[in-house]
PDB file with one MODEL, atoms N, CA, C and O in Angstrom:
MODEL        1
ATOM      1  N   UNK A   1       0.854  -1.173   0.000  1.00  0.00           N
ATOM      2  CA  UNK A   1       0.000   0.000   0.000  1.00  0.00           C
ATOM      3  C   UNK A   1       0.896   1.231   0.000  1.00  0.00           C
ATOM      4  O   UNK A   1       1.674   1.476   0.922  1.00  0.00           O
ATOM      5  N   UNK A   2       0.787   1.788  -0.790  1.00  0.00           N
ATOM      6  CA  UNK A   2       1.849   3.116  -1.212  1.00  0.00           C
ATOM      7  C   UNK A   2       0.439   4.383  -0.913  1.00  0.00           C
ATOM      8  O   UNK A   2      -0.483   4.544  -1.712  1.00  0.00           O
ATOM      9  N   UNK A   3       0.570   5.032   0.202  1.00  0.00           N
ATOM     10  CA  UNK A   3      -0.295   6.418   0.045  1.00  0.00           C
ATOM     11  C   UNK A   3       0.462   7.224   1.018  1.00  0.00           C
ATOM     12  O   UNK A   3       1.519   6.906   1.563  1.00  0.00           O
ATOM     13  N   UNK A   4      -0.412   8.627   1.209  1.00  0.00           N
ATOM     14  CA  UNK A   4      -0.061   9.408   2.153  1.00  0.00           C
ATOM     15  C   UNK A   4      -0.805   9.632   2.973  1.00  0.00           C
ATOM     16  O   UNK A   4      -0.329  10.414   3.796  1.00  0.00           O
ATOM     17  N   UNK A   5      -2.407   9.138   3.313  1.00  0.00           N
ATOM     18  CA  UNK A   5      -3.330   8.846   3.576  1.00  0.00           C
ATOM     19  C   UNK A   5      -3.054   8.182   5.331  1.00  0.00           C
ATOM     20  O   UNK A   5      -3.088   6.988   5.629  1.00  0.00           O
ATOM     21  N   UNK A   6      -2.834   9.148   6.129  1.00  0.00           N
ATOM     22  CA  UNK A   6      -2.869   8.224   7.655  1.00  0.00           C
ATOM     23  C   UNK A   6      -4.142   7.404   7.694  1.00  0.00           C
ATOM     24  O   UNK A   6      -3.771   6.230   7.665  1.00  0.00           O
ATOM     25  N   UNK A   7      -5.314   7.451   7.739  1.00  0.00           N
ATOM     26  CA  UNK A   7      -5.948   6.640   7.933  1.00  0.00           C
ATOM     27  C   UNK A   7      -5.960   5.368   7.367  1.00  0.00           C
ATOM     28  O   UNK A   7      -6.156   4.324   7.991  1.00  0.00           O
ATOM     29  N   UNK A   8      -5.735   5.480   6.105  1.00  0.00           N
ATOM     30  CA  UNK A   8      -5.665   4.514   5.186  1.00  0.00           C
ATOM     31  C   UNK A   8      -4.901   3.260   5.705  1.00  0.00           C
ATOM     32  O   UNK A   8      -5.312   2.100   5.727  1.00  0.00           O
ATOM     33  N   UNK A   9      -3.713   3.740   6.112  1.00  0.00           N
ATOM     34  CA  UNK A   9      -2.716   3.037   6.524  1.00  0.00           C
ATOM     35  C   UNK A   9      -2.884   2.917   8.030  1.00  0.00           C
ATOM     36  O   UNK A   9      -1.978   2.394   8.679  1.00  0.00           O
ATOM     37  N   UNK A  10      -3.424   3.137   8.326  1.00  0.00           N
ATOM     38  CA  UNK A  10      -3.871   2.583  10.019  1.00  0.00           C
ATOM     39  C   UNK A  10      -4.939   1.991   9.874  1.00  0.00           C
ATOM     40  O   UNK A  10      -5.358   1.519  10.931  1.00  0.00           O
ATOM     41  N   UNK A  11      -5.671   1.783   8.852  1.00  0.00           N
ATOM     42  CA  UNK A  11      -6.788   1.099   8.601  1.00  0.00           C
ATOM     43  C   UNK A  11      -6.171  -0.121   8.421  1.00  0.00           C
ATOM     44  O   UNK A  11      -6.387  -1.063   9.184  1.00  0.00           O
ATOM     45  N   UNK A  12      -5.042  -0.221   7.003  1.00  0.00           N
ATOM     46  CA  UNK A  12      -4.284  -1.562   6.569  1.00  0.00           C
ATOM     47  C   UNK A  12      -3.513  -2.547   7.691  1.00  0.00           C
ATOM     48  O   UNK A  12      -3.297  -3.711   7.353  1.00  0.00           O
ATOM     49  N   UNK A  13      -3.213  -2.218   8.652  1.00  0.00           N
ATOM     50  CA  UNK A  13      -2.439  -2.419   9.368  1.00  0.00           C
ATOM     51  C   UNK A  13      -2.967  -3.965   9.767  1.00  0.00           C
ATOM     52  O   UNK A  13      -2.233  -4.899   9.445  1.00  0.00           O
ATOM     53  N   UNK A  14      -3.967  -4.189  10.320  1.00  0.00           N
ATOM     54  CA  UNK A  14      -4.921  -5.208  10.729  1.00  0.00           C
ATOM     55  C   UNK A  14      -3.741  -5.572  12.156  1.00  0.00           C
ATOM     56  O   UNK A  14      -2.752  -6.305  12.129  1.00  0.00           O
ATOM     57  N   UNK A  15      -4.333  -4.705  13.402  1.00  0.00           N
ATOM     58  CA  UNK A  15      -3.878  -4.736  14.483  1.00  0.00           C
ATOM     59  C   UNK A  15      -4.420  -5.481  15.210  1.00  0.00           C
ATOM     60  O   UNK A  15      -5.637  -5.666  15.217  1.00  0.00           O
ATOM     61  N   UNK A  16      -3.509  -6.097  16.031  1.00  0.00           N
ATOM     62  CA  UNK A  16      -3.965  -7.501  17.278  1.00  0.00           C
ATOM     63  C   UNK A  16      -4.046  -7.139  18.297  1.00  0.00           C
ATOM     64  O   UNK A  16      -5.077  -7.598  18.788  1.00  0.00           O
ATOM     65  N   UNK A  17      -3.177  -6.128  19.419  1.00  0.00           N
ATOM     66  CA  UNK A  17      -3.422  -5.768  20.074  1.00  0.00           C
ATOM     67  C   UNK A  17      -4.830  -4.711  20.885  1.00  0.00           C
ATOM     68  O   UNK A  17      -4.605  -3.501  20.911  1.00  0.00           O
ATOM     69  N   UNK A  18      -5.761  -5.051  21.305  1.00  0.00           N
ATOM     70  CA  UNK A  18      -6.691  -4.196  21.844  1.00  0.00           C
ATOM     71  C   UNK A  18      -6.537  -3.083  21.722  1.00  0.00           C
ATOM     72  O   UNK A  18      -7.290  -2.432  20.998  1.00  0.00           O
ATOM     73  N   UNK A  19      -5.583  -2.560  22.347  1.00  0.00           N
ATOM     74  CA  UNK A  19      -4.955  -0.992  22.544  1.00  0.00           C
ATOM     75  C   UNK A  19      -4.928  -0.522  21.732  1.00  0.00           C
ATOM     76  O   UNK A  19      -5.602   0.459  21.416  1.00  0.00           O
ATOM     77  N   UNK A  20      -3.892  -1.240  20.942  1.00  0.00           N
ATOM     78  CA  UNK A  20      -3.347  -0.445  19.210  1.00  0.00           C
ATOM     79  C   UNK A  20      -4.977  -0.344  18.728  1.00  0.00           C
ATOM     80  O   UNK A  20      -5.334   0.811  18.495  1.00  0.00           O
ATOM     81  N   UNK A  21      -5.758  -1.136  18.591  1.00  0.00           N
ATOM     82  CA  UNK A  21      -6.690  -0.843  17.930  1.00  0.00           C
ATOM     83  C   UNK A  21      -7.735  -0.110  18.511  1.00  0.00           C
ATOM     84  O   UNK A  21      -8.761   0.104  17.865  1.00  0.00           O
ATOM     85  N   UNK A  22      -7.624   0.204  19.397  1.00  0.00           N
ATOM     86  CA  UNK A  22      -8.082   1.554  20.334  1.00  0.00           C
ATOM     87  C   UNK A  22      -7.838   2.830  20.352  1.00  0.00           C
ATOM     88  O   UNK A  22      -8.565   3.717  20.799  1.00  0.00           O
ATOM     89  N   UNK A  23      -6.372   2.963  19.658  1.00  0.00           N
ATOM     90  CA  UNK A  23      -5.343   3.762  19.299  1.00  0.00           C
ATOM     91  C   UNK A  23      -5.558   4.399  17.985  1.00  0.00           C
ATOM     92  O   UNK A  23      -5.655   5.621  17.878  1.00  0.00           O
ATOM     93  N   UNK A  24      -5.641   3.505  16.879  1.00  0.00           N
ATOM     94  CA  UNK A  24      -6.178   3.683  15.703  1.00  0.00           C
ATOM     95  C   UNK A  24      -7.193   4.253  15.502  1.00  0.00           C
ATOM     96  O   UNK A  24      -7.321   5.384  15.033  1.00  0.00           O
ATOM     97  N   UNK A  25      -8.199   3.353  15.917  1.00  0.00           N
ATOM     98  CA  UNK A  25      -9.792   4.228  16.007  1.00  0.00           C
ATOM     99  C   UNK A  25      -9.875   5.345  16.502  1.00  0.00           C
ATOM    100  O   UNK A  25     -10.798   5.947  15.954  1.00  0.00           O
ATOM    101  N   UNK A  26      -9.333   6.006  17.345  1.00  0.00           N
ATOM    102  CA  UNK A  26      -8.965   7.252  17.960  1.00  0.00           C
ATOM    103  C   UNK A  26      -8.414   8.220  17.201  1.00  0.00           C
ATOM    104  O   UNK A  26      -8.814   9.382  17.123  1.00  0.00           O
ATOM    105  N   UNK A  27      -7.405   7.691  16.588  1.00  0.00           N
ATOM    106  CA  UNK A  27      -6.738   9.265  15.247  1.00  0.00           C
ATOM    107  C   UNK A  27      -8.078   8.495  14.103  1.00  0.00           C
ATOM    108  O   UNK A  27      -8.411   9.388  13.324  1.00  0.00           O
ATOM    109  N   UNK A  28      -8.456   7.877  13.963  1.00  0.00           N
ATOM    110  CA  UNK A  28      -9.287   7.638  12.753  1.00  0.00           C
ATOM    111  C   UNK A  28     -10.610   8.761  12.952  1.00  0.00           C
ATOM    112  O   UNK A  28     -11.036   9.745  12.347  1.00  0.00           O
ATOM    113  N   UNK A  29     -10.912   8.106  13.978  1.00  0.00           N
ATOM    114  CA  UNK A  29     -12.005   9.453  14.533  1.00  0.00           C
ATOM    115  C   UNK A  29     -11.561  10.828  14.570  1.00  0.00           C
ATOM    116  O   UNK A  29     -12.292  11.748  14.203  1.00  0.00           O
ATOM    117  N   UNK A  30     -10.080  11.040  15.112  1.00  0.00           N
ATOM    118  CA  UNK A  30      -9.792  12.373  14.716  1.00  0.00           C
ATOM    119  C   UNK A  30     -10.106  12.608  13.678  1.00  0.00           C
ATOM    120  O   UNK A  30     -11.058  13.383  13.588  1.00  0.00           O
ATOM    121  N   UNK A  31      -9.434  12.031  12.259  1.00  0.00           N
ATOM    122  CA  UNK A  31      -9.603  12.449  11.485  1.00  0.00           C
ATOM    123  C   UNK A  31     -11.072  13.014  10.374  1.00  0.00           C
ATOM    124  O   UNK A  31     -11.258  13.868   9.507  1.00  0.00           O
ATOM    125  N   UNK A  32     -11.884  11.906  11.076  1.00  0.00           N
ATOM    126  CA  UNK A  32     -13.298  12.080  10.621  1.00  0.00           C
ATOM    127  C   UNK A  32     -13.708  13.461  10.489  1.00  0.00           C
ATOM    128  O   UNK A  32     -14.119  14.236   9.626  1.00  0.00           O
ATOM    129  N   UNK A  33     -13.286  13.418  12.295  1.00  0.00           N
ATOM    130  CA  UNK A  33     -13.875  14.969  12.946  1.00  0.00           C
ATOM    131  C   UNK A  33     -13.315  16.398  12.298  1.00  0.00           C
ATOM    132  O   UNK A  33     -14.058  17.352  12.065  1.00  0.00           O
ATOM    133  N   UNK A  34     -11.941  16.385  12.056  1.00  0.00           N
ATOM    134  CA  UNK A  34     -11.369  17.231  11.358  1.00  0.00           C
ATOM    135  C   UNK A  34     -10.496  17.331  10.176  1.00  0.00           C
ATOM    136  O   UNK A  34      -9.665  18.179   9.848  1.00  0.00           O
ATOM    137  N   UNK A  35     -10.880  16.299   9.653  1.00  0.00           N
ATOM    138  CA  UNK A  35     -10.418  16.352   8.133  1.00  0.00           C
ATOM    139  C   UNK A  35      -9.430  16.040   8.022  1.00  0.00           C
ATOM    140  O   UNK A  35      -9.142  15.677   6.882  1.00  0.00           O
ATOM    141  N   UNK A  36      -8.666  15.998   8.749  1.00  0.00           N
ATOM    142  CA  UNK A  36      -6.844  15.348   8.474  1.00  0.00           C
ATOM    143  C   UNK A  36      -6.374  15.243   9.683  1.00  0.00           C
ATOM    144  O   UNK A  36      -7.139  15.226  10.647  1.00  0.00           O
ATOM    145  N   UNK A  37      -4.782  15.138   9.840  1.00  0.00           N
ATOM    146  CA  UNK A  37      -4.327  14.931  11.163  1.00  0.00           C
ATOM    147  C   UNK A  37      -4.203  13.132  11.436  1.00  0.00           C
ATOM    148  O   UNK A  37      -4.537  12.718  12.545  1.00  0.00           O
ATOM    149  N   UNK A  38      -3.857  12.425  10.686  1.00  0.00           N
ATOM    150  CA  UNK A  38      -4.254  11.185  11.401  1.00  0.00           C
ATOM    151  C   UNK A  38      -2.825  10.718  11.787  1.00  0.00           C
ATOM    152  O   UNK A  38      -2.596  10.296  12.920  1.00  0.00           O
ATOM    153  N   UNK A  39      -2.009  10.787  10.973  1.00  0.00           N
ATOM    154  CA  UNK A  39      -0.704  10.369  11.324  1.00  0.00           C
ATOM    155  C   UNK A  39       0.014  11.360  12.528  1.00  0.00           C
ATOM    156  O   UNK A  39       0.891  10.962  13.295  1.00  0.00           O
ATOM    157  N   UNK A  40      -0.554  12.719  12.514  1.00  0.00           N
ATOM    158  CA  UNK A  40       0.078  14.101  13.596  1.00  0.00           C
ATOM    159  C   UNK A  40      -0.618  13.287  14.915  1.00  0.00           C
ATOM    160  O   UNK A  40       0.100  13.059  15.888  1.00  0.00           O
ATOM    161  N   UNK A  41      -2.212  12.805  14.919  1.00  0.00           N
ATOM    162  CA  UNK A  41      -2.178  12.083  15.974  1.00  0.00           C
ATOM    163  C   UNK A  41      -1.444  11.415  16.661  1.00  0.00           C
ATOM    164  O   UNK A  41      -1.042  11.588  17.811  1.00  0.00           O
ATOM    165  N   UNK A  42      -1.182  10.276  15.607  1.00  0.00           N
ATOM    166  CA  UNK A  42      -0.302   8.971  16.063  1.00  0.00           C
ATOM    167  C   UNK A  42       0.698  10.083  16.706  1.00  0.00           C
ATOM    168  O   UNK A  42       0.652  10.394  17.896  1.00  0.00           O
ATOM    169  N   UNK A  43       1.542  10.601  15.833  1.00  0.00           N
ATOM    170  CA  UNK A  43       3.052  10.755  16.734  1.00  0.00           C
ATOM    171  C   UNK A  43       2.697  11.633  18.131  1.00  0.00           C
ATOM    172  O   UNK A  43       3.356  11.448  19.155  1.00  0.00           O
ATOM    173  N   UNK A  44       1.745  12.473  18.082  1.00  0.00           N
ATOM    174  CA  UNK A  44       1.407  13.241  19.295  1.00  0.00           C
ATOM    175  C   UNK A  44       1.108  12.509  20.447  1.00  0.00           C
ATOM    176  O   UNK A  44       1.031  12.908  21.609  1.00  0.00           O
ATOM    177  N   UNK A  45       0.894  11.013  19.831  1.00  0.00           N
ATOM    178  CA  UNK A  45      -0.114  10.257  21.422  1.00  0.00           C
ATOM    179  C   UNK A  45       1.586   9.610  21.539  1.00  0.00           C
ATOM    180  O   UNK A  45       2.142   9.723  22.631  1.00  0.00           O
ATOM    181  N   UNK A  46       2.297   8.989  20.449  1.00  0.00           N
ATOM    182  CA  UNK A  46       3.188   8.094  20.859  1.00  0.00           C
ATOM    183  C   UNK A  46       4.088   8.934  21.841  1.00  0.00           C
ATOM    184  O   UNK A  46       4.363   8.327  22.876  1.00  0.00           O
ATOM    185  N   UNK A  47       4.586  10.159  21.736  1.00  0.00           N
ATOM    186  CA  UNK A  47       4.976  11.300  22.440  1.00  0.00           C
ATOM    187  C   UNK A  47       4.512  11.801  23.726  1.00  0.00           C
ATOM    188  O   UNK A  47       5.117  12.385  24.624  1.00  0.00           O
ATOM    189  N   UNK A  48       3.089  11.377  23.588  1.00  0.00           N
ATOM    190  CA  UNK A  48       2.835  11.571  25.360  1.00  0.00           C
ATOM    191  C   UNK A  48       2.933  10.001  26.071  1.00  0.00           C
ATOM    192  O   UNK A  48       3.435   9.774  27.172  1.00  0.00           O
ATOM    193  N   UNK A  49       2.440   9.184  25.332  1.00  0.00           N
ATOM    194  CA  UNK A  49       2.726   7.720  26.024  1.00  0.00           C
ATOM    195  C   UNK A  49       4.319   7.245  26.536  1.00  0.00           C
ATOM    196  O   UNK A  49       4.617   6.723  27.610  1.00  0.00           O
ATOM    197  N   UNK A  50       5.245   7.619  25.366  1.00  0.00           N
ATOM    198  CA  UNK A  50       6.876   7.962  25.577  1.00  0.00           C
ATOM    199  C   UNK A  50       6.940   8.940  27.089  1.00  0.00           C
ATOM    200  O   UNK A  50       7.419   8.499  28.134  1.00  0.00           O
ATOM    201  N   UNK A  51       6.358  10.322  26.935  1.00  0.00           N
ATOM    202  CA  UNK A  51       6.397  10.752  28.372  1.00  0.00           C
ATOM    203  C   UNK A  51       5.817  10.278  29.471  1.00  0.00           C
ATOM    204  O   UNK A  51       6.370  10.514  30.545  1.00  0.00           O
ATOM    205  N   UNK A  52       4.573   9.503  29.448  1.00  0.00           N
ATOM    206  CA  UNK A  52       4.052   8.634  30.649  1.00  0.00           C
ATOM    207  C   UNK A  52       5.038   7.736  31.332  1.00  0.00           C
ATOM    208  O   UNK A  52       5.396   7.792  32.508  1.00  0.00           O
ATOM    209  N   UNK A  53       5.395   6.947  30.455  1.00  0.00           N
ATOM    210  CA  UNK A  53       6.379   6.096  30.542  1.00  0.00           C
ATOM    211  C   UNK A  53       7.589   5.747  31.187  1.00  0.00           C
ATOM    212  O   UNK A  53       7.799   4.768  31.902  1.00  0.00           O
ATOM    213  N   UNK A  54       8.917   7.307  30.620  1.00  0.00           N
ATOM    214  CA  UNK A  54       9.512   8.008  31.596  1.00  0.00           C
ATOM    215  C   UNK A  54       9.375   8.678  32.753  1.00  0.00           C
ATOM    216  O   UNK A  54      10.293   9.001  33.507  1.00  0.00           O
ATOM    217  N   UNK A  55       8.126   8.904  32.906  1.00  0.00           N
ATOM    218  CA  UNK A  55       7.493   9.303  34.193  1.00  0.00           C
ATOM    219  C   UNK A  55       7.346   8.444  35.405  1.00  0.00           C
ATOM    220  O   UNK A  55       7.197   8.662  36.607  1.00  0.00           O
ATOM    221  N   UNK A  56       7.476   7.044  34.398  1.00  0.00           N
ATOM    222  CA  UNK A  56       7.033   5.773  35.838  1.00  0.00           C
ATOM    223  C   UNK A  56       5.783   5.413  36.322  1.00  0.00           C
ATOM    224  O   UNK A  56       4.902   4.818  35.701  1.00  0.00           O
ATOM    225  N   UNK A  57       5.760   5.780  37.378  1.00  0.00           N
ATOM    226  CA  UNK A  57       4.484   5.473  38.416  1.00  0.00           C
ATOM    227  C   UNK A  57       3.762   6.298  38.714  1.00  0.00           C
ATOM    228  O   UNK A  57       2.617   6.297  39.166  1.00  0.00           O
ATOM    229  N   UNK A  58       4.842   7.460  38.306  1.00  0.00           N
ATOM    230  CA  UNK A  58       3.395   8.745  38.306  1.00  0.00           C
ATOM    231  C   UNK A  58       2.563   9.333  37.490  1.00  0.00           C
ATOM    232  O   UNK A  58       2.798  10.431  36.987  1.00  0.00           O
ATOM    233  N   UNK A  59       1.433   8.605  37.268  1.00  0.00           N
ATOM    234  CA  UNK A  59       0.898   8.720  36.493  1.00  0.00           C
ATOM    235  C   UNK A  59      -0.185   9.937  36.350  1.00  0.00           C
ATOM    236  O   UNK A  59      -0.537  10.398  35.263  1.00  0.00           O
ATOM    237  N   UNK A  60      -0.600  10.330  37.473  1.00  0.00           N
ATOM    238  CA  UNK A  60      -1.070  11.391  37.835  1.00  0.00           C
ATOM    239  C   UNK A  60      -0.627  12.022  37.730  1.00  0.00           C
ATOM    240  O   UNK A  60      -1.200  12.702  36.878  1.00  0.00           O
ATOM    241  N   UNK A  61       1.129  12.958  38.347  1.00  0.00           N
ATOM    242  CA  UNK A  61       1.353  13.772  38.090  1.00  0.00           C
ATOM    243  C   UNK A  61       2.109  14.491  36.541  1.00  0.00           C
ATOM    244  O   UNK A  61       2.509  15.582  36.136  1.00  0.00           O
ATOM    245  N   UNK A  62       1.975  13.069  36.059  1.00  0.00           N
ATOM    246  CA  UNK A  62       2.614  13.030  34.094  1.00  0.00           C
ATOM    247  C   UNK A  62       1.311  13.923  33.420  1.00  0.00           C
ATOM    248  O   UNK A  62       1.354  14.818  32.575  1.00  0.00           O
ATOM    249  N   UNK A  63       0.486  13.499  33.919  1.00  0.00           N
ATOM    250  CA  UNK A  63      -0.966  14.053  33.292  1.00  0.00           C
ATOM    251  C   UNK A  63      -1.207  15.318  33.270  1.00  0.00           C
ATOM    252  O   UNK A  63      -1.570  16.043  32.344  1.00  0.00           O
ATOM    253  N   UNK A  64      -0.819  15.689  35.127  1.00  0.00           N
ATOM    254  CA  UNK A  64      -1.566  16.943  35.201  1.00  0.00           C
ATOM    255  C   UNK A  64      -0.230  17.944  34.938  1.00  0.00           C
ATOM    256  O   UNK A  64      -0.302  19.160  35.118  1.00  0.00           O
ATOM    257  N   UNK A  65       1.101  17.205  34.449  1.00  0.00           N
ATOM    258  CA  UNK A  65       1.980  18.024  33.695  1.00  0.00           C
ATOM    259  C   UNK A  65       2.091  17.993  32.348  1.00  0.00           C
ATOM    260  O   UNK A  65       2.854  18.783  31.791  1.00  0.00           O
ATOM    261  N   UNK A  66       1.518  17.289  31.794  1.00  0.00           N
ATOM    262  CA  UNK A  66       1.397  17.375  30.167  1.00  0.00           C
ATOM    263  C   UNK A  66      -0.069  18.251  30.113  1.00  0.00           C
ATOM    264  O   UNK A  66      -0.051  18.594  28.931  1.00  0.00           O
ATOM    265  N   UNK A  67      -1.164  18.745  30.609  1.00  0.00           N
ATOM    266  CA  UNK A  67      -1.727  19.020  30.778  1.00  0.00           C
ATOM    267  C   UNK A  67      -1.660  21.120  30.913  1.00  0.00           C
ATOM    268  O   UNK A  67      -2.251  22.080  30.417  1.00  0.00           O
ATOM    269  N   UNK A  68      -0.842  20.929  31.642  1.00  0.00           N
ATOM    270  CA  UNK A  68      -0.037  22.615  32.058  1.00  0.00           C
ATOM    271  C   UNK A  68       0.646  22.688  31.169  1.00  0.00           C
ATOM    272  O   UNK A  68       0.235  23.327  30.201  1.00  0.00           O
ATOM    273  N   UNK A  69       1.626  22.232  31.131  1.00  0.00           N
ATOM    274  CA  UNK A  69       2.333  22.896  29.901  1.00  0.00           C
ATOM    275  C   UNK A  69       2.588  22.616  28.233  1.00  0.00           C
ATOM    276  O   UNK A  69       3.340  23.133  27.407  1.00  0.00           O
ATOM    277  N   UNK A  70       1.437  21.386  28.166  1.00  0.00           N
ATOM    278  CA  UNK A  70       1.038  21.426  26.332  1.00  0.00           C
ATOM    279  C   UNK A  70      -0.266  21.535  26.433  1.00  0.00           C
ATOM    280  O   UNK A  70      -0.586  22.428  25.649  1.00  0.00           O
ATOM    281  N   UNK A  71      -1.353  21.054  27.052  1.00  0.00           N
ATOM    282  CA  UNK A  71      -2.694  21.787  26.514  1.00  0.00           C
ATOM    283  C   UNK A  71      -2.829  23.192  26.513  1.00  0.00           C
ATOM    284  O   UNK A  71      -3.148  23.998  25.639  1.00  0.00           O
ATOM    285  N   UNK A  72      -2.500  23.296  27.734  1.00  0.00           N
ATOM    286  CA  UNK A  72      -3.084  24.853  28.449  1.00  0.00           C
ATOM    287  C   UNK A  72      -1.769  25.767  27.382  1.00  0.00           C
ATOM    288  O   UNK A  72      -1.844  26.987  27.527  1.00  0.00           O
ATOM    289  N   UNK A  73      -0.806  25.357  26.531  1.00  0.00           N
ATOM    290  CA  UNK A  73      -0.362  26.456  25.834  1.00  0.00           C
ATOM    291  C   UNK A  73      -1.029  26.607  25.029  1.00  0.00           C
ATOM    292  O   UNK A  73      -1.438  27.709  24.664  1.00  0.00           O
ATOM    293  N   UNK A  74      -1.353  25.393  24.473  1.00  0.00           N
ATOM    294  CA  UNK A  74      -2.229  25.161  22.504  1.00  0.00           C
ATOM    295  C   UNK A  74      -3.476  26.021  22.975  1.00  0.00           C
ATOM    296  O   UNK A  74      -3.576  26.957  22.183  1.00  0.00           O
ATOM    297  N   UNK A  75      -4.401  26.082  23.877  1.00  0.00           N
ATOM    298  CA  UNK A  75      -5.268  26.626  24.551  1.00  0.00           C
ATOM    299  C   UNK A  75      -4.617  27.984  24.304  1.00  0.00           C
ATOM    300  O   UNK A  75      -5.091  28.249  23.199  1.00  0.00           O
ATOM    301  N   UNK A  76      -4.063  28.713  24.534  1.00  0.00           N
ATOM    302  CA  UNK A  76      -3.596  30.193  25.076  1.00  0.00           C
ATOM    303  C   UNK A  76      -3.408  30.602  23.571  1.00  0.00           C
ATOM    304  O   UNK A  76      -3.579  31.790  23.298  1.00  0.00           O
ATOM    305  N   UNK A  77      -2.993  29.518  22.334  1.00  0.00           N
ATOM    306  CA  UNK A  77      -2.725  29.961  21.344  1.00  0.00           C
ATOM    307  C   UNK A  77      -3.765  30.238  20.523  1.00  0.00           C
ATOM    308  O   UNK A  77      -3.527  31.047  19.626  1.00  0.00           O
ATOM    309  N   UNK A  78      -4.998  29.724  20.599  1.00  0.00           N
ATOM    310  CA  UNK A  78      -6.330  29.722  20.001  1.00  0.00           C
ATOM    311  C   UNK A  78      -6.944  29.247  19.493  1.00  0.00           C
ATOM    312  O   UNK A  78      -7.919  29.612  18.836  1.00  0.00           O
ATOM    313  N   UNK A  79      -6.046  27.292  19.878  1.00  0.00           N
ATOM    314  CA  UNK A  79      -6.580  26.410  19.048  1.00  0.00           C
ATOM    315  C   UNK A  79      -7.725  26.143  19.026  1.00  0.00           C
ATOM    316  O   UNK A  79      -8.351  26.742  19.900  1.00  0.00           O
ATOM    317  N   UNK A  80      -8.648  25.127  18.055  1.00  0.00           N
ATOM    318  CA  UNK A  80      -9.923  24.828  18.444  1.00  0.00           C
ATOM    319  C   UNK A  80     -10.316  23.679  17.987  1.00  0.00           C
ATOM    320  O   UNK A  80      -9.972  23.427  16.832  1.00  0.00           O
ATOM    321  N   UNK A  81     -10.918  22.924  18.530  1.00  0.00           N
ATOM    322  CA  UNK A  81     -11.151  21.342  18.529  1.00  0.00           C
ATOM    323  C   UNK A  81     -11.700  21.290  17.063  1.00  0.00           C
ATOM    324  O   UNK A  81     -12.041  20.215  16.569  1.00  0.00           O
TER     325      UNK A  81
ENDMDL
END
């Protein structure tokens, strides 16, 4: 499958894991909702899951710091769902 099409290719994938395919459906739905973005998903979630991760056990406070200082900027900038 040769495209540029994120969904497309997260569609092809035919994922086994629950998650992943929890994962998928999630930027797929992004994309529904706003027209593109499906692959900017993926790397945006793999990027906060990468920071959960390094975070350890705190999972709470990974949250309510990805939270302060990347929502609440995109927020300040004027993004909109």
């Amino acid at each position: 499958l040769l495209t540029r099409d994120g969904q497309q290719l997260l569609q092809a994938l035919n994922l086994e894991p629950p998650t992943a395919r929890v994962m998928a459906a999630c930027a797929c739905g992004h994309r529904a909702a706003t027209g593109d973005g499906a692959k900017t998903f993926v790397v945006l979630l793999a990027g906060v899951l990468g920071g959960l991760r390094v975070a350890g056990g705190g999972l709470r406070r990974a949250l309510q710091a990805f939270e302060a200082h990347v929502l609440e900027r995109a927020v300040a900038h004027g993004l909109r769902r």
